[in-house]
Structure formats: structure tokens, C-alpha cells
MIBABA-715120 format. One record per residue (C-alpha): residue in three letters; x, y, z. Coordinates in steps of 0.5 Angstrom, whole numbers, plus 500, padded with zeros to 3 digits. Each point is the difference from the previous one (the first is absolute). Last residue first. Example, Ala and Ser with C-alpha at 12.3 -4.5 7.8 and 13.67 -1.06 7.14 Angstrom:
MIBABA-715120
SER527498514;ALA498493502;
//
This chain:
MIBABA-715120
UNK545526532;UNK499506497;UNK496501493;UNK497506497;UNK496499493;UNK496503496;UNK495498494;UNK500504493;UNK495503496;UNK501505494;UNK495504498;UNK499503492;UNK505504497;UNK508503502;UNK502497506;UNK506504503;UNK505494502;UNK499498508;UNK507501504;UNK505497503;UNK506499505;UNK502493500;UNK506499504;UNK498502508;UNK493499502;UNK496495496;UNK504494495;UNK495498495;UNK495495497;UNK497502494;UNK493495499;UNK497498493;UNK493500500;UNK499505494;UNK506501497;UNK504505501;UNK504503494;UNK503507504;UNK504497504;UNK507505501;UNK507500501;UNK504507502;UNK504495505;UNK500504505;UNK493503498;UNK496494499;UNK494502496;UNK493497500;UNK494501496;UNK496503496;UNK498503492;UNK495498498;UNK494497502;UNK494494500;UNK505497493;UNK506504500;UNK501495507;UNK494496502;UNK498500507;UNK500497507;UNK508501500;UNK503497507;UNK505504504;UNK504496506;UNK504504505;UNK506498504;UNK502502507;UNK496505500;UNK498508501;UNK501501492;UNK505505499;UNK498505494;UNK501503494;UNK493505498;UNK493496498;UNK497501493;UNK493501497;UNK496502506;UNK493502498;UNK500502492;UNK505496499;UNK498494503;UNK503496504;UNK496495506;UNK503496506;UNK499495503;UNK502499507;UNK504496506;UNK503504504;UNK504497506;UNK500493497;UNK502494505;UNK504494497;UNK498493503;UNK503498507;UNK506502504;UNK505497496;UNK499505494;UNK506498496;UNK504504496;UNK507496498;UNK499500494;UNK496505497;UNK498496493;UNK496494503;UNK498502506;UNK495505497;UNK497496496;UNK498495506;UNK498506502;UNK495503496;UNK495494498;UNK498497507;UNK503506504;UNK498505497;UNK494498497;UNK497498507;UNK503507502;UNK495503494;UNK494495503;UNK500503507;UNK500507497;UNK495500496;UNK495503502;UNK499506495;UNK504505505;UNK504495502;UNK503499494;UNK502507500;UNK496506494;UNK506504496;UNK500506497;UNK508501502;UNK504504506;UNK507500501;UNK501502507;UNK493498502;UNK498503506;UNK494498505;UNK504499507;UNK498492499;UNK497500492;UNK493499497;UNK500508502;UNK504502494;UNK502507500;UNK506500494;UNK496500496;UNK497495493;UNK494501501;UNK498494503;UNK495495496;UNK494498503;UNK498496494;UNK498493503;UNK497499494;UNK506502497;UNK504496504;UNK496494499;UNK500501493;UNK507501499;UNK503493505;UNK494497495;UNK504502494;UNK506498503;UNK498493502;UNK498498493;UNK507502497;UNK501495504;UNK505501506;UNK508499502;UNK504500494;UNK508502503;UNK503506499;UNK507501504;UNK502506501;UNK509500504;UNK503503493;UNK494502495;UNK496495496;UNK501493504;UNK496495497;UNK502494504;UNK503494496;UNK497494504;UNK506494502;UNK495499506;UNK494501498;UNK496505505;UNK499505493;UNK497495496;UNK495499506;UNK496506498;UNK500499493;UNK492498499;UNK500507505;UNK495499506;UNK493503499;UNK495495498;UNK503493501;UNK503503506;UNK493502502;UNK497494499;UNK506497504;UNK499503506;UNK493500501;UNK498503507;UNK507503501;UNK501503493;UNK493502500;UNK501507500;UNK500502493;UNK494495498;UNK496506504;UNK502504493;UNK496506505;UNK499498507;UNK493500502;UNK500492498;UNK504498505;UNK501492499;UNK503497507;UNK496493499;UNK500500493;UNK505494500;UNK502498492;UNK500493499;UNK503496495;UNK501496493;UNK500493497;UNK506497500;UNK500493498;UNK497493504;UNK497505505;UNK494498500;UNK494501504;UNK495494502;UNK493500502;UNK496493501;UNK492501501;UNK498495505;UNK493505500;UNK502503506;UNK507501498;UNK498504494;UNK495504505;UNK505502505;UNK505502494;UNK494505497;UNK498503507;UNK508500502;UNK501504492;UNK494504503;UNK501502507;UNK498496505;UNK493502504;UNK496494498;UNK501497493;UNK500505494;UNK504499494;UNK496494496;UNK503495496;UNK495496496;UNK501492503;UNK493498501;UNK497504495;UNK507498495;UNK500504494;UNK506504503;UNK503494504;UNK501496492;UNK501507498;UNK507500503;UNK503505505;UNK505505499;UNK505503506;UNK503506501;UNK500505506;UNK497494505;UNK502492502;UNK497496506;UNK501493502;UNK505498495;UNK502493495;UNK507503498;UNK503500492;UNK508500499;UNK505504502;UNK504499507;UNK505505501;UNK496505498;UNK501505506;UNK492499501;UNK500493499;UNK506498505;UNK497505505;UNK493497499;UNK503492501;UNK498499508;UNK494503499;UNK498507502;UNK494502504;UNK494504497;UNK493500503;UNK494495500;UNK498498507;UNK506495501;UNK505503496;UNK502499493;UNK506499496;UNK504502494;UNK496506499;UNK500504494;UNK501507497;UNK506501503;UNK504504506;UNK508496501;UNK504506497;UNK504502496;UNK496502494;UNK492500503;UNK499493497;UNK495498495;UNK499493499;UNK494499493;UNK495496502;UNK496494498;UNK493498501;UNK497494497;UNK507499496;UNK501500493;UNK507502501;UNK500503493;UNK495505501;UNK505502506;UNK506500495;UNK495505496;UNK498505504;UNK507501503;UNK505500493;UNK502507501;UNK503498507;UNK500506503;UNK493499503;UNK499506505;UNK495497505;UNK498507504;UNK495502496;UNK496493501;UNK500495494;UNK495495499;UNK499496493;UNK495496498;UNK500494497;UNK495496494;UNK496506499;UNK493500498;UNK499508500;UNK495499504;UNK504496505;UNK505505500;UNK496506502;UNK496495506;UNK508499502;UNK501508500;UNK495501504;UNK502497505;UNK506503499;UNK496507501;UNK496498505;UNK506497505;UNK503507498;UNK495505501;UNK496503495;UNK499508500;UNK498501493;UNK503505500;UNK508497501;UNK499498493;UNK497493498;UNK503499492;UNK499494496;UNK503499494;UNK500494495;UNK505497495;UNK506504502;UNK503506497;UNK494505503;UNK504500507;UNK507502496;UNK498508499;UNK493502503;UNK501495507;UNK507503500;UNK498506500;UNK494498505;UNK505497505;UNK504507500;UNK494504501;UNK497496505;UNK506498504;UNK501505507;UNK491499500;UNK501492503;UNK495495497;UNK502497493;UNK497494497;UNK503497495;UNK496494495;UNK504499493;UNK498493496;UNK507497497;UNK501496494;UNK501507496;UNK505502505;UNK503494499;UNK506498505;UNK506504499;UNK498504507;UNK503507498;UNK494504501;UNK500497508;UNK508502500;UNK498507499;UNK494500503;UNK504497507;UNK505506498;UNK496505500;UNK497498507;UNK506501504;UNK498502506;UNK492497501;UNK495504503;UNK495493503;UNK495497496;UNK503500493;UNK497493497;UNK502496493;UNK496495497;UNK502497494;UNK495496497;UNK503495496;UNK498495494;UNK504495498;UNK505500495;UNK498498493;UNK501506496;UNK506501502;UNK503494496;UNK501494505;UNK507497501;UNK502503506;UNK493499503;UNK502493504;UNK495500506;UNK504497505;UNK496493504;UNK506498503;UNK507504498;UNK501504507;UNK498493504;UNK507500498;UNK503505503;UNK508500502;UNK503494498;UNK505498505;UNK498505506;UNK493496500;UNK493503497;UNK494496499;UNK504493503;UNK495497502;UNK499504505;UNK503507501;UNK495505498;UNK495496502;UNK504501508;UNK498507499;UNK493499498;UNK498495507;UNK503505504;
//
């Protein structure tokens, strides 16, 4: 409570001006060549499976601070992400000052490994030293060096999961050590109040100074009883009367939750729009989708009543193609289909369904978040008030001209279809695409990502075009209320 009200008292932080204990005691570096920044030991930690990873790499490599000025201690201990951790280890890992690499066959946990990591630092005769857990994705590309800046026995970057309230600081405690919530946290994690908080605990990414490092009284430790090791590391600190603080003066980053990641799963990032909304945004949703929602838009609209909207990444795509192909129990193309109710297929395709690869769940999400809102916009009138829309078939389907080059002119079973592209036209295949029969229109220059949506049932008879060379591969959907 007493930290809390520090935060306060003589006028640290007040709604006028902000923080202004944020200013005292800064390191001023701006104007220091790079030469002279202080040394850090980065040192990052996979502990858990972690969707998203290659992001938190990416963003981690893209740190403005020197790498030349920066001492590189990581410690890998889950089997999923040996491979890419150590590509990433023999590409961008030798840029930095040292390298020191703890693989999962070393068989370290993880309160050894940081303390490890403090004794790597003070070998190195750092000046801080820089935590970063695999969850704590720094966007910020300026992180390391505004915490440096700080210049604060500890200081942590606030990181918040995107919408929600979980953080990696506590703006309170309980009487036997545990999280409680102050009567600022809301307010802090929402960023409606900025500024830098004396905090009971902090976790993810954090740096310490070497003022506590050389300390032997004061030198952090990871272990403290049964908690876990960041609890060890803030029990400790608060021991010794060791104040730690978080900022979230600027944006500094978030927090992916790997609480619900299924690592079996093939691109199991795929799955991941429930757990981690935004990163998955981030890393499928179209940059233009919203182009689309904008009032005024101008919608593409290639044949009457098909309209063609970008929905994914060219990166969805590709991971769609390798999940379905690593799948690979492709149907043949029949009119005997027992995936289906009475086990016949009118207009059969080589195709495997969603709910095949275990997607369905996430595919109706798809529907109603990305899909829908679309639809509404260009079939007045069309409203599902009943709830979100429902995909009698949904499926990707596969063109070859060696296996099933072309479909025949047909009706889709729907009261409209959507049809995505997930690969290069005259690039991966030749040839392709659909034709409109009653309006003698076709859309043979799909692009990758891009959705048509149109009418099922009654108007738009149509038909697949011969696919010439290569493989052609689209995804599928009939939509009802």
C-alpha cells in the first residue's frame, strides 16, 4: 500500500502533469555516440511452447539499442522450437557483442538458467541486464533503450495480453504474498494513466541495474521457497527493500497467452485466433481488410452481384496449403463421398473439409468476425438474426491437370458462397478460375487472399475453368443463416 501511495505523494504523478518522477535520476544517452552506451546482457528465455514466436525474434532483432553494446545470453528449453531458435541463434545471435547459447540438452530450468544469466552478466561486466521472456513481444522498437534510460534499480516494460486486464505486474499484494489489484491497476493497464509505478512484483521483461548485480547482499536471486521464479526474483527484491518499478510512460509492447497452444497441430499459430486475437490479426488478417467496412468504399465487383474483397495474407494462404497437404487425405474427386450425410456429392471436387484438419471451430469464427460484416455490406437486406453465419461445406480444394483440372457448371447448395485464392495465378498454375455462366463473366486473375462473394442457389450458375499447368488451390464456402 505504501508503494502505491508513493506513486502519489509529493506530486510524483498528478492528472495536470503527468509523471514527473519519470524525469529524475534519467540516464541521458541521446547524445552519447554508440560507442559509449552501457553495456547489457540481453537475456531472453523460452520456457513454455510459445505461439508467435517468430515475431518475438523478429521484434527482439529490431531493437535500435546496439547490438554492439549488448551481451547475448538465451536459454532455450522446449523441443517445439530448437530448430528455429537455433537458425535464429547462427543468423542474428552472432551480431551482438558475445553469444552465449544454453539449448534445450543442457537440461536447465528456468530459475537456474536466469541465474545463470545474472552470474553471465556480471562476468561480462555489464552495466544492466535485460529479461525477456518469450511471451513479452517488445514492439516498441526503442524498449531496451528507454528502460536503459530509466535508470532505475529495476524497471519493467508494461505488457498487457490486448484487451484485456492480465499483465506482467501486480499493483498490489495480499497478505501472504500473492496478486491483488490496486485501485490504479485498471487505469495503468488501459494506459489512461502513464507515468513510471513503485510496484510489488513485475515479470516477462524487466531490467536490473548493476548496482544490485554487484551487490552480494543485494544480487538478485531466482529461488525463494516453492514460488515460481519471477515470484522467487520479486520476493527477494522486496526482502531487501529493493523498489521495482514498471513504465508505461510509452507503449512499450504485449503479451501473447500460450495458455491454449497445440503444438500437434500443424502451423499451430493457425489456431490461435481465440487465445491471441491480435497477433494472429497481425499475422493473417489482410492490411487492407478494413478498406473494405469504410463507409464510402468502393467494393470490387467483377461480374454482377461477385464482389471480391482482400481477406488473408499471402501468409494465411500458405499456411492453409501446408496444413491441408500435410493433412493429405485429399477425396477423390467422386460422387461417393462418405464425409457427407447419405454419402453422395452432386458436384464432387478434390477437396479435404475443415472439420477434417480440425478447424471448423476456428473457420465459423472466420465467418462471423471477417466474413459477415462484409457480406452485410453488399447484399442489402441479408441479415442473419438469428446468429453468426453457418457453412453447410466448407473445404479447400485442389486443381490439377493431371487429377481434377476443371469443375462442370453448377448451383452451390448456399444462400451465397465465398471463394478464397491461396495461391499465385500464372505464377504457381496456369490456367483456372471461375466463370459465371449467365452473365458469360469470368475471374481468372485471382489473387492470393482475395475473397469472391457470391449468390449460391438461384442466379450465379457456375463453373471452374480447366487448369492447364501446376496446382491451383482455393478454399470453399457455403454459407446459410
Amino acid at each position: 500500500a505504501l508503494n502505491t501511495f508513493g506513486n502519489y505523494l509529493a506530486r510524483s504523478w498528478n492528472p495536470a502533469d503527468g509523471c514527473k518522477e519519470c524525469w529524475e535520476n534519467m540516464l541521458n544517452i541521446e547524445g552519447l555516440e554508440d560507442t559509449a552506451y552501457p553495456i547489457v546482457t540481453l537475456a531472453m528465455f523460452i520456457t513454455r511452447p510459445t505461439p508467435f514466436l517468430e515475431e518475438f525474434l523478429l521484434k527482439i532483432a529490431e531493437q535500435t539499442y546496439p547490438k554492439h553494446r549488448m551481451h547475448l545470453y538465451f536459454s532455450n528449453m522446449v523441443e517445439f522450437h530448437s530448430k528455429e531458435v537455433t537458425e535464429w541463434v547462427d543468423i542474428v545471435g552472432r551480431q551482438y557483442k558475445s553469444l552465449k547459447y544454453i539449448p534445450l540438452e543442457a537440461g536447465d530450468k528456468e530459475w537456474h538458467s536466469k541465474n545463470k544469466a545474472v552470474d553471465h552478466c556480471v562476468e561480462k561486466d555489464c552495466d544492466f541486464l535485460m529479461i525477456v521472456d518469450s511471451l513479452a513481444h517488445l514492439d516498441n522498437p526503442f524498449a531496451i533503450k528507454l528502460l536503459v534510460e530509466q535508470n532505475r534499480n529495476v524497471v519493467g516494460a508494461m505488457l498487457a495480453r490486448p484487451h484485456k486486464a492480465w499483465s506482467n505486474f501486480w499493483g498490489a499484494l495480499t497478505s501472504d504474498g500473492f496478486y491483488a489489484r490496486s485501485l490504479d491497476y485498471v487505469e495503468i493497464v488501459q494506459n489512461q494513466r502513464r507515468g513510471l509505478w513503485n510496484v510489488p512484483y513485475i515479470g516477462n521483461a524487466y531490467l536490473i541495474s548493476r548496482k544490485l548485480l554487484s551487490d552480494p547482499v543485494l544480487k538478485p536471486s531466482f529461488i525463494s521457497k516453492l514460488l515460481d521464479p519471477d515470484m522467487a526474483f520479486c520476493a527477494n527484491m522486496r526482502q531487501n527493500g529493493v523498489f521495482m518499478h514498471v513504465t508505461n510512460r510509452l507503449d512499450m509492447g504485449h503479451l501473447v497467452s500460450s495458455d491454449n497452444f497445440v503444438t500437434k497441430n500443424y502451423r499451430p499459430e493457425m489456431w490461435q485466433m481465440f487465445e491471441n486475437r491480435w497477433d494472429w490479426e497481425a499475422r493473417y488478417l489482410h492490411e487492407n481488410y478494413s478498406a473494405g467496412l469504410a463507409e464510402n468504399a468502393t467494393i470490387q465487383m467483377p461480374c454482377p452481384d461477385v464482389y471480391w474483397f482482400p481477406l488473408f495474407k499471402d501468409r494465411y494462404a500458405a499456411d492453409l496449403i501446408a496444413v491441408v497437404e500435410n493433412f493429405g487425405e485429399w477425396s477423390d474427386g467422386s460422387h461417393s463421398d462418405k464425409r457427407l450425410e447419405g454419402g453422395y456429392e452432386t458436384v464432387p471436387t478434390v477437396d479435404i473439409h475443415m472439420n477434417q484438419v480440425d478447424y471448423r471451430h476456428e473457420w465459423l469464427e472466420i465467418l462471423r468476425a471477417y466474413v459477415q460484416p462484409l457480406q452485410l455490406r453488399v447484399f442489402e437486406g441479408y441479415n442473419n438474426d438469428v446468429g453468426p453465419p453457418q457453412a453447410l461445406m466448407a473445404f479447400t480444394v485442389r486443381y490439377k491437370p493431371n487429377e481434377q483440372p476443371f469443375l462442370r457448371p453448377h448451383h452451390d447448395t448456399s444462400t451465397y458462397t465465398i471463394n478464397v485464392a491461396l495461391n499465385r495465378y500464372d505464377v504457381d498454375f496456369q490456367g483456372g478460375g471461375c466463370r459465371f455462366v449467365r452473365y458469360n463473366c469470368s475471374v481468372t486473375d485471382t489473387k492470393v487472399g482475395w475473397m469472391l462473394m457470391h449468390p449460391g442457389r438461384l442466379t450465379h450458375l457456375h463453373e471452374g475453368l480447366y487448369v492447364t499447368e501446376g496446382t491451383r488451390y482455393i478454399v470453399v464456402t457455403f454459407i446459410d443463416p
